[in-house]
C-alpha positions in Angstrom: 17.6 -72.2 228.9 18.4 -75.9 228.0 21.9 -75.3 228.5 21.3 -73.2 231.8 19.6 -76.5 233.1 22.4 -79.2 231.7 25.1 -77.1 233.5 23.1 -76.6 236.9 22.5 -80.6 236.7 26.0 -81.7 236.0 26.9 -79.2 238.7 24.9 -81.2 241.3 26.1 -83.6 240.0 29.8 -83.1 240.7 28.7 -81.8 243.8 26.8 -84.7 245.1 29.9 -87.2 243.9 32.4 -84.7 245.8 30.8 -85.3 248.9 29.7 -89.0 248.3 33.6 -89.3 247.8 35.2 -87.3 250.4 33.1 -89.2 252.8 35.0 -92.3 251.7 38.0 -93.1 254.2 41.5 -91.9 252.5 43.4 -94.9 251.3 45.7 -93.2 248.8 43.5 -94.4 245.9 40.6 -91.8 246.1 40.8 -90.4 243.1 40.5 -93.4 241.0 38.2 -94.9 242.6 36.0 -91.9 242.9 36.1 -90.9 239.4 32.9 -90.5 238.7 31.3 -92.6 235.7 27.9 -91.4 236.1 28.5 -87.7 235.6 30.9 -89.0 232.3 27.5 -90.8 231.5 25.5 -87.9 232.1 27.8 -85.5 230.2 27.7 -87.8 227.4 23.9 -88.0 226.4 23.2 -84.2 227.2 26.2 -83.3 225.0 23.7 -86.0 222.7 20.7 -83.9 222.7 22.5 -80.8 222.3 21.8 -79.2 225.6 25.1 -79.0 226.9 28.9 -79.5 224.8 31.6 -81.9 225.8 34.1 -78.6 226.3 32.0 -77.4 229.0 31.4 -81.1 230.5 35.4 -81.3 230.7 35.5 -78.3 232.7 33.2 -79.5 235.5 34.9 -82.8 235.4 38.5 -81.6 236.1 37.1 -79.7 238.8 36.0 -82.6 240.3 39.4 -83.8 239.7 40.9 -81.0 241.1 39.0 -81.0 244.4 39.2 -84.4 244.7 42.9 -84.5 244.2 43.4 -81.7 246.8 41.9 -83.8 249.6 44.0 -86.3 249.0 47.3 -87.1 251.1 49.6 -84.7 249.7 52.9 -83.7 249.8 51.7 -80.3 251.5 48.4 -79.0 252.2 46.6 -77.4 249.0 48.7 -79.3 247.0 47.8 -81.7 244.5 48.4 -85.5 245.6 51.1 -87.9 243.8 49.6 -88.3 240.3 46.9 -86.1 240.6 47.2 -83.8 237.6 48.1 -87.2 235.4 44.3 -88.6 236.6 42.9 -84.8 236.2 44.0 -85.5 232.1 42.6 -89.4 232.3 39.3 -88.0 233.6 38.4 -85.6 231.0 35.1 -86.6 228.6 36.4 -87.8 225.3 34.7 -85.5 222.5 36.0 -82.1 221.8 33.1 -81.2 221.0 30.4 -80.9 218.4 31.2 -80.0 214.9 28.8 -79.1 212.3 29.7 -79.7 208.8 27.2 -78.2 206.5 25.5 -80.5 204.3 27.0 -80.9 201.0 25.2 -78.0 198.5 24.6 -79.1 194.7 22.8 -81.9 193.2 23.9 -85.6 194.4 23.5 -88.8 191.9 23.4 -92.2 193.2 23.6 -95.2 190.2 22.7 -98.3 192.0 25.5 -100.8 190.2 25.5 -104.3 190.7 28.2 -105.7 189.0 31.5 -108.0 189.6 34.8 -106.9 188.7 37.0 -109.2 187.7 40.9 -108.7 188.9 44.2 -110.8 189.5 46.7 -109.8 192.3 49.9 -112.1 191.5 48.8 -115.2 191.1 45.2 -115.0 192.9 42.3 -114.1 190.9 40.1 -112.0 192.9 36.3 -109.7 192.5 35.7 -106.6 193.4 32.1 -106.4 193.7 30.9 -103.0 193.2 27.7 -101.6 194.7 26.7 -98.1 193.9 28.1 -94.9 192.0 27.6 -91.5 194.1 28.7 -88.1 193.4 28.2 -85.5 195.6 30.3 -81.9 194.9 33.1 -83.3 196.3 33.9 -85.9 193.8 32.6 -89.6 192.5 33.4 -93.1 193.8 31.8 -96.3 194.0 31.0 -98.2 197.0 32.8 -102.1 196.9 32.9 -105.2 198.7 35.7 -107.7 198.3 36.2 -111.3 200.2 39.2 -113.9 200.9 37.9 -116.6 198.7 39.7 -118.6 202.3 41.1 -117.5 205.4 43.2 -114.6 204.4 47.3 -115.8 204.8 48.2 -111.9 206.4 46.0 -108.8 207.2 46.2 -107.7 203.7 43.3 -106.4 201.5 41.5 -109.3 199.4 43.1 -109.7 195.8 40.2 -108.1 194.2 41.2 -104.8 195.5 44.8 -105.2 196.6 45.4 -103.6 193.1 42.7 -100.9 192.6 44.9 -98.2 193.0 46.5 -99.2 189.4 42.8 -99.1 187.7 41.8 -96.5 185.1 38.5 -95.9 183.6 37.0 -94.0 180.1 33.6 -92.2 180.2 31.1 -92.2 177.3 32.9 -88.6 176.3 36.8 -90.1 176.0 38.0 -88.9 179.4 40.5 -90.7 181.5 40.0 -91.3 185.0 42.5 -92.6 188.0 40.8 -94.7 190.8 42.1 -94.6 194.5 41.2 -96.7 197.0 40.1 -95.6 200.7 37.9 -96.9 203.7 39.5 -100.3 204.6 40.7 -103.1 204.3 39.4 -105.3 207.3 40.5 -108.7 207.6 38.9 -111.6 205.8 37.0 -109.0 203.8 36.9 -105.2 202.5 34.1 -102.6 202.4 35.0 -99.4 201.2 35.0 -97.0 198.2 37.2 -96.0 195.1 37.2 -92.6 194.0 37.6 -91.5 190.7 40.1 -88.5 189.6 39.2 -85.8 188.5 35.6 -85.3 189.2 33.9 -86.7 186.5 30.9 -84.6 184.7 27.5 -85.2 186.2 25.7 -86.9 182.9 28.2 -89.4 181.9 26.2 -92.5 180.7 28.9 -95.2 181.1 32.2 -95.8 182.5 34.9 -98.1 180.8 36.8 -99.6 183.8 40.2 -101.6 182.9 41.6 -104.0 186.0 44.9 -104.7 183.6 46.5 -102.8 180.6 46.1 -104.5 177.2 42.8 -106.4 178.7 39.3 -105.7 178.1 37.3 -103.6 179.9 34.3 -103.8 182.2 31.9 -101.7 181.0 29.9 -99.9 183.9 25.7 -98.5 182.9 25.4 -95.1 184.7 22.3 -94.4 183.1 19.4 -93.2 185.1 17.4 -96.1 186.9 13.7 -95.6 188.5 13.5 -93.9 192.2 12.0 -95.5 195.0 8.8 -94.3 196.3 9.7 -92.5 199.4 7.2 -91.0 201.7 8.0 -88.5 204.7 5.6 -88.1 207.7 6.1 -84.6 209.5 6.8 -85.9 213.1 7.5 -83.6 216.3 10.3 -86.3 218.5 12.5 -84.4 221.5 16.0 -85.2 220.8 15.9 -86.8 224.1 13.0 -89.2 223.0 15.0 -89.7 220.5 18.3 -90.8 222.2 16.1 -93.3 224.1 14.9 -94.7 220.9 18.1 -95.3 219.7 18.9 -97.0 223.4 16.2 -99.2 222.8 17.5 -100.4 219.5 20.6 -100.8 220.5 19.6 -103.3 223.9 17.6 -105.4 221.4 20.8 -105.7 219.1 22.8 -106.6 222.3 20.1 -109.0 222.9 19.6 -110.7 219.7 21.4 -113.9 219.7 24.4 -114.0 217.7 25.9 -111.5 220.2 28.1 -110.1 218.3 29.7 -107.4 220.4 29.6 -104.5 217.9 27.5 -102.8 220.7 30.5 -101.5 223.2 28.6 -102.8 226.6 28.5 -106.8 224.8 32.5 -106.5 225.8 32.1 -105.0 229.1 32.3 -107.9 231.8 29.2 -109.0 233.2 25.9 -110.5 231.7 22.9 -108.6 229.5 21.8 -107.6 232.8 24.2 -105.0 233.2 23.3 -103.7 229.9 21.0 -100.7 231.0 23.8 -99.4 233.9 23.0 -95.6 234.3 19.7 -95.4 231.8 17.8 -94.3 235.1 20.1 -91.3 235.5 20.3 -90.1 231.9 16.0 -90.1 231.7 16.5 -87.8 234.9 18.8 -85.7 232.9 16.8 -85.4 229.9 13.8 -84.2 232.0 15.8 -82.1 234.2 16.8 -80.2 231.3 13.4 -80.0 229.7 14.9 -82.7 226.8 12.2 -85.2 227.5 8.7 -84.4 227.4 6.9 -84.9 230.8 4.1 -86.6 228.7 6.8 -89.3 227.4 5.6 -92.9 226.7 8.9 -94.1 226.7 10.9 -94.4 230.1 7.5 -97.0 230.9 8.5 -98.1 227.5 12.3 -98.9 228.3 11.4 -100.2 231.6 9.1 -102.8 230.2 11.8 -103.7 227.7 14.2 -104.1 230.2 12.0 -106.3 231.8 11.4 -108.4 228.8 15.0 -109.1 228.3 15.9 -109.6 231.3 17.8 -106.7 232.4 17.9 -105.2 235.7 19.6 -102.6 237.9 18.6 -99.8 235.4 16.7 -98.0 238.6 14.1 -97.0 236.3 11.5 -96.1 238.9 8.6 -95.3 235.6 5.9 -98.1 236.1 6.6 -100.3 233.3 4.6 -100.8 230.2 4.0 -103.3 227.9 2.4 -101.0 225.1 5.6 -101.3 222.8 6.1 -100.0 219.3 6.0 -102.4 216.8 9.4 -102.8 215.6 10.5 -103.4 219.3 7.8 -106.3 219.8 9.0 -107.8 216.4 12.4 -108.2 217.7 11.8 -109.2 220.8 10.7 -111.5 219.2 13.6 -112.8 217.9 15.2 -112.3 220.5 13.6 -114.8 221.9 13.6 -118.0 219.7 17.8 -118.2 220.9 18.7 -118.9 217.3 20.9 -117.0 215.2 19.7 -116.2 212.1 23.2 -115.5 210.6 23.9 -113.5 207.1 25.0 -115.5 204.4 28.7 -115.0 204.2 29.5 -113.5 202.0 27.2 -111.8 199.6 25.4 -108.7 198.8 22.4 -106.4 197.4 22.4 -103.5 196.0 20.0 -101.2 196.3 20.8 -97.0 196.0 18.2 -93.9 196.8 18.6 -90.5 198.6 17.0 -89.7 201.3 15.4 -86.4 201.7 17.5 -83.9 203.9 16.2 -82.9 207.0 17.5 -81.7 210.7 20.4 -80.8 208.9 21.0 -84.0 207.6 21.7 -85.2 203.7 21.6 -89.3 203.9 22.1 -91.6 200.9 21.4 -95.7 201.1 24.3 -97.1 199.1 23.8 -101.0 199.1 23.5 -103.9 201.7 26.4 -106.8 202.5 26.8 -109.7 204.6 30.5 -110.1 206.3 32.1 -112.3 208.6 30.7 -109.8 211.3 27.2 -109.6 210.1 25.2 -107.7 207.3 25.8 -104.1 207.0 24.2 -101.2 205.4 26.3 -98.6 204.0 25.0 -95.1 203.9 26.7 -91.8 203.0 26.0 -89.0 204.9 26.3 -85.1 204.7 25.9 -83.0 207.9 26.3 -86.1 210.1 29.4 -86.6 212.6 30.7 -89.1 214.0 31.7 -87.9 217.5 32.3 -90.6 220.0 31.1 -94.4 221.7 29.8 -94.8 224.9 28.3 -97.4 226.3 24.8 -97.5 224.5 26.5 -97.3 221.0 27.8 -94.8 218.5 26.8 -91.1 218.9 26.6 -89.2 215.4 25.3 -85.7 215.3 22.2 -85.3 213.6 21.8 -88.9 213.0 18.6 -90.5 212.3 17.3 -94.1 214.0 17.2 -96.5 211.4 15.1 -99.6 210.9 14.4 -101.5 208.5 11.1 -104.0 207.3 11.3 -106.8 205.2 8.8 -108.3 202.9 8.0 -111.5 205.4 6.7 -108.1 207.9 9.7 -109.0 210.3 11.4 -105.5 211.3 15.2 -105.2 212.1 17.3 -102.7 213.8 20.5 -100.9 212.1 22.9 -99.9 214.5 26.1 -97.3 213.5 28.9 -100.0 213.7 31.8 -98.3 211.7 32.2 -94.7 210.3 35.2 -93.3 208.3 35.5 -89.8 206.3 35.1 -89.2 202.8 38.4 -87.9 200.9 38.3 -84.4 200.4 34.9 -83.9 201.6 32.6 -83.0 204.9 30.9 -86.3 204.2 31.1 -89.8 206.2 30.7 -93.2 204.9 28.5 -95.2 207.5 28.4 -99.1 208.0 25.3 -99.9 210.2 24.9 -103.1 211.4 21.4 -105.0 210.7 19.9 -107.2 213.4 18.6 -109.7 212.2 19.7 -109.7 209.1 17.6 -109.7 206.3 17.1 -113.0 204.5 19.6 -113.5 201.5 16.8 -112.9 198.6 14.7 -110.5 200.4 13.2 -108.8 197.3 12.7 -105.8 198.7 12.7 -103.4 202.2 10.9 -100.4 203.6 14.2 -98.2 205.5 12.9 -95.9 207.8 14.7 -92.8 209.3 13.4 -91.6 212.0 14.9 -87.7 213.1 13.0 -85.2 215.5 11.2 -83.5 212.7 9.7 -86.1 210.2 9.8 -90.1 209.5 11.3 -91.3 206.5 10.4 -94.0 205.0 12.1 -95.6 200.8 10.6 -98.8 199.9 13.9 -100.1 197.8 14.0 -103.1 195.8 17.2 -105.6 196.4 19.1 -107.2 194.0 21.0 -109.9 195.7 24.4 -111.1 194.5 27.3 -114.2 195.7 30.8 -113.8 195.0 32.1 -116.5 192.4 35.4 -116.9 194.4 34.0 -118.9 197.6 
């Protein structure tokens, strides 16, 4: 029934922006500048919620194309107009459509690690800073971080991976392993993992990692360490509330004020007011298709919000409300003191725990770092995907919303920033960016998933790090 009503809305849809645009006069541009953003929109966060895929959306949206393009000025009557079968192709929705990895069966071990590696590419000594161990099925690596000591002199990796393709390591039982290096580099800095060859047996102890034949080597503890305490509150969230959530988090990031634009709509043109273009057509979607509860608190929510920051043209015609969830009033907050609080750059915590699977999901925290381009927590994820940006952020299938809560009470938001697959593997390494970032020393922070069936909450203790090379 869901996907009976997405296809009847977009339908309209089309409809109602076909004759909006034939009404225009014919200037030999139509089609461009009738292509219709707000059905793309549309299309978009009901492909989100699962009520409608992005294969079907195309469809609809080269038939606008195609109707479009036929009432055109054409070379001859029924036939398509100069360029209109190129546009047809630009116009189609940008997904293929959702895939559904299953999450990775068998038993997963995560070692938080916490230790520098030492290493020397040429004549530049360099760290590799290593943050977790995680095996899964599919094989072992650790998570890493590695930093320019100064401005790096070409886009090349940081010397203290530049060479981790050439490591080897020993386990407690005499076995020999190759590392490879994947995920990154970026410039000025590198966050990514090294995978170890062949899969190693799940209870080694310890691993003996040499940087350079005929020098000693760093000896890694894989021993077990002591499990957060986790607690998970059964929850019953639409998938459409839950979008909005995430659209909510993802203003206040645009808002906060280091503006960094990791959110896509900070590098569209035009000021935080334009932020919210289109929310009032996707909350009529959502409850067109029976995706968002009648009873929902939260378009009032997101209008009061919007109000807050200052954003307008949404046309969000829900009276607005000031009754806002906590984490959203703590970062307003923040937002509005107009001062940066900026990570440390660089430096690092580590911190490691498995979340428990649910909605299809298998999520695993894998340590914290500050960068040139703010702090970042890397997760690895099983049954998530990736699939595309829009303008409200990065959509992953069956991803949670994260947040976190530090010590001092002050909550922060963690935005998907960067994704990239996992060698061999249905899993994704995630990088979400934290607004504000947590305060280098924090001792500790509450993560909280929030997914349509239950709230997740690991209380994990940080162990916070500098590099010796800045």
């Amino acid at each position: 029934m869901s996907r009976e009503r997405a296809e009847t809305h977009l339908r309209l849809l089309a409809e109602a922006e076909l004759r909006r645009a034939t009404a225009w006069p014919a200037d030999g541009g139509l089609l461009d500048e009738c292509h219709s953003e707000r059905l793309e929109l549309i299309a978009q966060a009901l492909h989100a919620v699962h009520a409608f895929d992005m294969d079907a959306a195309n469809e609809i949206q080269a038939e606008l194309a195609f109707a479009l393009g036929v009432r055109q000025p054409g070379p001859a009557p029924g036939g398509l107009a100069p360029n209109a079968e190129a546009n047809m192709t630009r116009l189609a929705l940008p997904s293929p459509g959702h895939r559904r990895p299953p999450p990775s069966r068998g038993r997963w071990r995560l070692v938080p690690v916490g230790q520098v590696i030492r290493t020397r590419a040429e004549d530049v000594q360099g760290e590799l800073h290593l943050l977790a161990y995680a095996q899964t099925p599919a094989g072992a690596r650790f998570t890493g971080v590695s930093y320019w000591g100064q401005a790096p002199p070409r886009r090349s990796p940081p010397p203290g991976v530049q060479l981790a393709h050439r490591f080897t390591a020993v386990d407690d039982q005499d076995t020999r392993y190759q590392l490879g290096v994947s995920v990154g580099p970026v410039r000025g800095e590198w966050s990514g993992l090294l995978n170890l060859h062949p899969n190693p047996p799940q209870g080694i102890r310890w691993l003996d990692l040499s940087t350079t034949p005929g020098q000693p080597a760093a000896r890694i503890d894989l021993t077990a360490h002591t499990p957060p305490d986790i607690t998970v509150t059964p929850a019953a969230v639409s998938r459409g509330e839950l979008l909005l959530t995430g659209i909510a988090a993802g203003l206040l990031a645009l808002a906060s004020p280091e503006q960094v634009p990791f959110h896509p709509s900070a590098a569209r043109p035009g000021p935080l007011s334009q932020a919210a273009d289109g929310l009032a057509d996707i909350i009529a979607a959502l409850q067109a298709t029976a995706e968002l509860p009648a009873s929902s608190r939260l378009p009032g929510q997101l209008a009061g919000l919007c109000g807050l920051l200052g954003i307008s043209g949404h046309g969000l015609a829900a009276p607005s409300t000031g009754d806002l969830p906590e984490p959203w009033l703590s970062l307003l907050t923040y937002c509005r003191r107009g001062k940066p609080a900026r990570a440390p750059v660089p430096g690092w915590a580590v911190a490691a725990t498995g979340l428990p699977g649910r909605d299809g999901a298998r999520i695993a925290v894998l340590g914290l770092h500050n960068g040139q381009h703010g702090q970042f927590l890397h997760l690895l994820a099983s049954g998530v995907t990736p699939e595309y940006t829009w303008s409200y952020g990065m959509i992953a299938n069956r991803m949670p919303v994260f947040w976190l809560r530090g010590g001092n009470g002050r909550w922060h938001t963690a935005r998907p920033a960067r994704s990239a697959p996992v060698p061999n593997a249905d899993d994704f390494m995630l990088w979400l960016r934290v607004v504000p970032p947590l305060e280098y020393g924090t001792p500790w922070t509450d993560v909280v998933a929030v997914g349509p069936s239950a709230e997740i909450r690991a209380r994990l203790p940080l162990r916070w790090k500098e590099p010796a090379t800045t």
